[in-house]
C-alpha positions in Angstrom: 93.6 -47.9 166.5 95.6 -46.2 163.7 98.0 -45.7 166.0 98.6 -49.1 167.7 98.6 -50.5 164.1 101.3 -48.3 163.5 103.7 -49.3 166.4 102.9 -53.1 165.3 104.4 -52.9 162.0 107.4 -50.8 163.5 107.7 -53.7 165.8 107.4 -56.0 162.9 110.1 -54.4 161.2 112.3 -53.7 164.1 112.0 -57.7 164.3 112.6 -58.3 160.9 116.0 -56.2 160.9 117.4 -58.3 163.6 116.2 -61.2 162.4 118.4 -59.9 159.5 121.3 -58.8 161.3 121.4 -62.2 163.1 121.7 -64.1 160.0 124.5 -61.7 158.4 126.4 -62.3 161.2 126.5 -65.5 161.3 127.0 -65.7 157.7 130.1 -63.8 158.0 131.3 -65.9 160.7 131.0 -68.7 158.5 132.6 -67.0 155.9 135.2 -66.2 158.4 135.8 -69.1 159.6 136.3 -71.1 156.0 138.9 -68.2 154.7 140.4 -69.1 158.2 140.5 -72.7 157.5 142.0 -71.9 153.7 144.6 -69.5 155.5 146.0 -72.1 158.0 146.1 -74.8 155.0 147.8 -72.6 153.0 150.2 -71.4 155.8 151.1 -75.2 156.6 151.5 -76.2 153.1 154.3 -72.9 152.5 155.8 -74.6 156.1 156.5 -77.9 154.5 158.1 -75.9 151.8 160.9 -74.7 154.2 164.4 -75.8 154.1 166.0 -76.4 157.3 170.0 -74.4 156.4 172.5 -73.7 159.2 173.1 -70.3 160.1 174.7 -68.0 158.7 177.9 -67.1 160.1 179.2 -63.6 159.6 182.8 -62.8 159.6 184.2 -59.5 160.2 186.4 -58.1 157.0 190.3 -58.4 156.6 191.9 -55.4 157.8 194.0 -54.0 154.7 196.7 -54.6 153.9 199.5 -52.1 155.2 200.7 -50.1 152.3 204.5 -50.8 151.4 207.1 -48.0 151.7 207.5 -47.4 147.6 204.1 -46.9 147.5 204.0 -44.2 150.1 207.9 -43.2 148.9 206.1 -42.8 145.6 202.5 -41.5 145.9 201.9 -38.9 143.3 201.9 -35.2 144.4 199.0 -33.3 143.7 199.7 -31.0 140.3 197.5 -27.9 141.7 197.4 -26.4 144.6 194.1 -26.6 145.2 192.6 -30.0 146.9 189.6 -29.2 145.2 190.5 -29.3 141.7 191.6 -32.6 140.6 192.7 -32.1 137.1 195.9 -30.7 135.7 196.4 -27.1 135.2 196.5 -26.8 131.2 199.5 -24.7 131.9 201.3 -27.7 132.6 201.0 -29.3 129.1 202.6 -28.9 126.1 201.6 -27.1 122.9 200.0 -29.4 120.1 202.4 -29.8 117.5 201.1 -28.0 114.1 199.4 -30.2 111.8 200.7 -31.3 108.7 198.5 -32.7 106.5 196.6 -31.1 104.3 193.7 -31.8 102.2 194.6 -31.8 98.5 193.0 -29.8 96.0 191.7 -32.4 94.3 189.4 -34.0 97.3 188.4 -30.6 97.7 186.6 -30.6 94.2 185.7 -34.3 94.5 183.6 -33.8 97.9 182.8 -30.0 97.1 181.3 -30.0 93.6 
């Protein structure tokens, strides 16, 4: 009799449980179906929001424009042989003239001591 009493309440619960289950699920579905209902008014409110434009037109760019003859008559020569290097050689430039000036005696002492 232990036994049989046993499988009842396991029947019991096993009811129980989908009793359960039954009413989550629907529960969700209802909860489904009002974040649904939220979702499509908010969807149709944002369409409201949209402005009708005409489309876009895209238009391919200019060509450029053909380069003169001074300009290529006059296109600067690179100053190094290599195409690499962009920069001058310092070869190419001039000495710095000496400087002149010179800090007097004077503004020595003044900043010095």
């Amino acid at each position: 009799m232990a036994a049989r009493d046993g499988t009842h309440r396991d029947q019991r619960r096993e009811q129980r449980r989908a009793i359960r289950s039954r009413r989550e699920r629907a529960q969700d579905r209802r909860i489904g179906e009002l974040a649904m209902a939220e979702r499509e008014h908010v969807v149709s409110g944002a369409a409201r929001d949209i402005v009708e434009r005409e489309p876009l037109v895209v238009v391919p760019a200019a060509a450029p424009p053909p380069k003169s003859e001074r300009v290529v008559k006059e296109k600067q020569r690179p100053l190094s042989p290599s195409s690499r290097f962009r920069a001058a050689p310092l070869s190419l430039l001039e000495d710095a003239p000496p400087s002149t000036e010179a800090v007097s005696a004077d503004a020595l002492d003044f900043t010095c001591g």
